[in-house]
N, C-alpha and C positions, 0 to 999 in steps of 0.2 A: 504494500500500500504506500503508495508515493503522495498522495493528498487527499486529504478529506475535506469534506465544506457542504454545511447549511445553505440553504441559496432564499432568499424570497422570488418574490413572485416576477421583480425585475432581473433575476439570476445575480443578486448583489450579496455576497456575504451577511450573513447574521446571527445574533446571541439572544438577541428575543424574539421572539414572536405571540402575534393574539391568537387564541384559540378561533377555530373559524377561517384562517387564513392558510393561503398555499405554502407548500416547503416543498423544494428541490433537496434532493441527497445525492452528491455527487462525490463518488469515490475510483480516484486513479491510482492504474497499478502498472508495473513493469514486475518482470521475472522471465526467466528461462523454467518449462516447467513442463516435463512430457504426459502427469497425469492427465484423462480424459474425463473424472468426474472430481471438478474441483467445485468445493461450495463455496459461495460469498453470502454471509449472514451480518446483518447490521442489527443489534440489539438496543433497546434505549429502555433505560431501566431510570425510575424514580429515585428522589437523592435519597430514601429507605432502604433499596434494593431492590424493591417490589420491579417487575419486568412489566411495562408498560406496552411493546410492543417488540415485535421482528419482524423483521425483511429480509426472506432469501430467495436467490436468485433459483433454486429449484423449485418454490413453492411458483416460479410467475413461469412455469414451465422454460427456462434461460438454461442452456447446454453449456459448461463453461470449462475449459481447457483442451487440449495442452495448449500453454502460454508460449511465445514466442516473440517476446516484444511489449509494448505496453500498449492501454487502451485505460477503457472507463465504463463504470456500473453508473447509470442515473436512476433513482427511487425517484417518482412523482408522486404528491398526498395533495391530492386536489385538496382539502380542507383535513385539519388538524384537527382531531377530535380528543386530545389530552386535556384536564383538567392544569389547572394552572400551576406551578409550581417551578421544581429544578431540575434538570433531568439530563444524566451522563449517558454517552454513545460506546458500545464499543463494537467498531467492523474488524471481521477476521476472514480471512479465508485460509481452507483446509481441504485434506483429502476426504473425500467424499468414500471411506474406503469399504468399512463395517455398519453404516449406518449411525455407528455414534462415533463422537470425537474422540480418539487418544492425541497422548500429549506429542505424541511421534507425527500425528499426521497435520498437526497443526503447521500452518506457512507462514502465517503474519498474523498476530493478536494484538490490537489496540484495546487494551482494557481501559474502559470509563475514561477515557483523553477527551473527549470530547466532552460541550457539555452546551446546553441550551435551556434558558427560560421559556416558559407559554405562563403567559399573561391576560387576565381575562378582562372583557372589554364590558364595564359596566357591571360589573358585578363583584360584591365584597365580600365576597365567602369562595372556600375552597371548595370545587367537587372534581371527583379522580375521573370521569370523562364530562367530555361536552359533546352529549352526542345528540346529534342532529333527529330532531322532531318535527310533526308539523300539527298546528295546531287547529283544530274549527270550532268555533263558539253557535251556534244555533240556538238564540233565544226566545223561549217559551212565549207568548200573548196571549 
């Protein structure tokens, strides 16, 4: 992993954002690397511990190795559904060999390097998601 970066919705670097709003995840990598099932997982876990979400590139059906060169993963979240708070990143990519990770098939681990606020817009209380509802009132006469 040769760089990571938050993007908003202008592709402009960022350390906050309002819940409700876009985020670009953009992670570049170089390596020489002949495996054929290599995973790329991006974790973001609450400043508790608590795992708030993940992004892997085999869940979005993404085929990924062998490496020869560098390139780049881009995550899109059309809207941000985290509750407000602080919250650390860590992308790794590994061999995809047994189905679970051993320490051997690990390639690159960024543990909790990263880290981002979500900040809520109008509202003074904390909740662990902001997820998107729609409302309809139909009053009685």
């Amino acid at each position: 992993i040769t760089a990571f970066n938050l993007l908003d919705a202008e592709q402009k670097p960022l350390t906050t954002i309002f819940g409700g709003d876009s985020l670009t995840i953009r992670l570049d990598y170089d390596g020489n690397c002949d495996e054929h099932n290599l995973a790329v997982v991006v974790t973001i876990v609450r400043e508790d511990g608590v795992v708030a979400a993940t992004f892997d590139n085999r869940d979005a059906d993404i085929k990924f190795g062998p490496v020869k060169g560098s390139g780049k993963f881009v995550i899109e979240l059309n809207r941000v559904l985290l509750g407000p708070g602080r919250y650390l990143i860590s992308p790794h990519i590994y061999r995809d060999v047994h189905g679970v990770v051993a320490n051997e098939d690990v390639l690159d681990y960024h543990d909790r390097i990263y880290e981002f606020t979500v900040a809520a817009k109008g509202r003074g209380y904390a909740v662990m998601v902001d997820h998107p509802a729609r409302w309809v009132h139909t009053p009685e006469v």
